[in-house]
N, C-alpha and C positions, 0 to 999 in steps of 0.2 A: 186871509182877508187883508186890504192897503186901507188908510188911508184915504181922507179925498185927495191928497195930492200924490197919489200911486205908490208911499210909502208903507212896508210891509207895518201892519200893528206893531209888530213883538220889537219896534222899534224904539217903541216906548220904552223897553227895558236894552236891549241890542244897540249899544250906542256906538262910535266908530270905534272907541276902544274897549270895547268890548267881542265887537267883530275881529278886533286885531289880536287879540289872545285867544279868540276859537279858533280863527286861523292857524294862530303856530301852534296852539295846542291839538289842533286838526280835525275838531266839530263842526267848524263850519260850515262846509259842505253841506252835511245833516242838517243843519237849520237854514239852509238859505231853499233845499230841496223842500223841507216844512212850510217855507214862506210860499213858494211855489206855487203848491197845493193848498193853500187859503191861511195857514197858517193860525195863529191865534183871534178868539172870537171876539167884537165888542158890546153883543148883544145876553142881554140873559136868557135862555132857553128856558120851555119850561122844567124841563131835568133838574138845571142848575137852581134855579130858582125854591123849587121841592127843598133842595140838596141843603143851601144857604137857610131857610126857614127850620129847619131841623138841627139847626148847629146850637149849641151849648156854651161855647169859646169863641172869642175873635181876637186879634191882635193887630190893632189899625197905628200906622208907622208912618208919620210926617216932620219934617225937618224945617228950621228957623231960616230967617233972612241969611241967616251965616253958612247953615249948607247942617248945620246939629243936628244928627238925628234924634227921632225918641221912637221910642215902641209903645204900644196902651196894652194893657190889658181890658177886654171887657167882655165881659158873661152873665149868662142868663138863663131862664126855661127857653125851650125849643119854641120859637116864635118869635125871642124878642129882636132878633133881627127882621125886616119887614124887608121886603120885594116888591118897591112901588109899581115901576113898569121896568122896561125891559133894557133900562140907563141907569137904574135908581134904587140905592139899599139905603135902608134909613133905619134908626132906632132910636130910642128915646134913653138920655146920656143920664147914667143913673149920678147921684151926687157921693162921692168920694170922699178922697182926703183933700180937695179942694185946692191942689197945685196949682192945675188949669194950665199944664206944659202945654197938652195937647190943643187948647181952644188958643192959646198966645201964637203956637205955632201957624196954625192953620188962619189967622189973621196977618199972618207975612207971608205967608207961602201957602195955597192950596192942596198942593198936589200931596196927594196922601198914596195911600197901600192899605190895602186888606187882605191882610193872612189869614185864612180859616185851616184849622186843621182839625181831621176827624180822628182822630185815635183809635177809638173803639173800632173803626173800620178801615183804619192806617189808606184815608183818603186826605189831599189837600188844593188846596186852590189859592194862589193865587190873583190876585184884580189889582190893576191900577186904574189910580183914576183924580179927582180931585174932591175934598170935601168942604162942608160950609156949617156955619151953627146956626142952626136956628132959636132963638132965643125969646122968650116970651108968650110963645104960641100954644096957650094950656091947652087948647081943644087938640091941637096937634100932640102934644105930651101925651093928653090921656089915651085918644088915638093911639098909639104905638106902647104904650104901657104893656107887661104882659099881666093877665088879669090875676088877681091875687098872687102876685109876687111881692113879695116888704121890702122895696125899694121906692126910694125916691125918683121921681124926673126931675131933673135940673134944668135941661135943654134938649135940643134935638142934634143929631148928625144924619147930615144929608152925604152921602156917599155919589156920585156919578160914576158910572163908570167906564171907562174909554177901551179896555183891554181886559183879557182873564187868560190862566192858562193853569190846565190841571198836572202834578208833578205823579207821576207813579211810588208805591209807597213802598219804598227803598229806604229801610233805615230807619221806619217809621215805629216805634214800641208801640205796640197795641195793649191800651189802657181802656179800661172797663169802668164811666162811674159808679160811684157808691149806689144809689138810688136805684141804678140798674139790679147790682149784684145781692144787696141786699136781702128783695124776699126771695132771693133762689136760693140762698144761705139760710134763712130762717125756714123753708118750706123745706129743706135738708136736714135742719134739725129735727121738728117736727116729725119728720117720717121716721130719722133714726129711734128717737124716743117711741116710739107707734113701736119699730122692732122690735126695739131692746122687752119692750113689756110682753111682747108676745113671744120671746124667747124664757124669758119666766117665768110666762104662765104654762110654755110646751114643758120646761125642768121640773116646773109642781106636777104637771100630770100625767109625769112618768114615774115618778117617786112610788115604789110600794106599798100600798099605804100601810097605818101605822110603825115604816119604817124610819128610823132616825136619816137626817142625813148623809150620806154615802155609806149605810148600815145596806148590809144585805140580810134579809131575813132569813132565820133559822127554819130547817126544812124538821117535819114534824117526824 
């Protein structure tokens, strides 16, 4: 996909020196064939969109008038990233430790990144795009709130998004939340304990009776 001015998207990441070390590193080819054939999307699909509302993690990555970058962490239940339309991921910016790197940031410089990574299913995505704070907008907060989670809204983040592109999971440790693993751990207990007693009750009623334990009875 270009571009309104017939620039490939992945341009957005692909800048001339970047193309100049695929070159001599000798990928280029490979991605300029990608660009080709449509190359990276700037639309949300509805796949992706499923994909992004089911995430748990995110790590959105915006740099100062000076070029600083920073990374955020931000996490949630499954939901609290939202899927406006098909330009547009938004959530509601839970309140912290009140640095506010990232809102200073994004008041010099727009242009953000959104890292999603899935662990559990060693999937990742990629999105650039530009973000905005929305501030003061309770009905929008509670809007995007996830329902009974014990967090605060402070503010909103408006994500647009101009580009995505999904990485193959190469490298990727696959991590299993607690919440998941939990009662498959406890329902494992449970059943061992269920054996263990009925291996105790099969040893009591094999026993001879009135014989002691491991007593073989006297033959008459």
């Amino acid at each position: 996909m270009a571009t309104p001015d017939s620039r490939p998207v992945s341009d957005v990441a692909f800048t001339p020196a970047v193309k100049d070390i695929q070159t001599r590193r000798g990928s280029r080819r490979a991605y300029a064939h990608q660009e080709e054939g449509g190359g990276w999307q700037t639309d949300i699909t509805p796949d992706l969109k499923a994909w992004i509302e089911s995430q748990i993690t995110a790590y959105l990555a915006t740099a100062n008038a000076q070029g600083q970058p920073y990374v955020q962490h931000r996490g949630g239940p499954p939901g609290f990233l939202r899927v406006l339309d098909e330009h547009t991921i938004a959530w509601a910016d839970f309140r912290g430790n009140r640095q506010y790197i990232t809102l200073g940031n994004l008041s010099e410089n727009p242009k953000a990144h959104l890292f999603l990574m899935d662990y559990m299913h060693q999937q990742r995505v990629k999105i650039w795009g530009e973000a905005r704070v929305v501030v003061g907008d309770d009905d929008l907060i509670r809007k995007l709130m996830p329902e009974h989670y014990k967090a605060r809204g402070e503010q909103v983040i408006m994500f647009s998004v101009h580009a995505w592109d999904a990485n193959c999971p190469q490298h990727i440790p696959q991590l299993v939340p607690v919440d998941e693993v939990r009662p498959l751990l406890e329902e494992r207990d449970r059943r061992i304990e269920t054996l263990e007693a009925e291996v105790a009750r099969l040893r009591a009623s094999a026993r001879p009776a009135g014989g002691a334990k491991g007593e073989t009875p006297r033959q008459p």
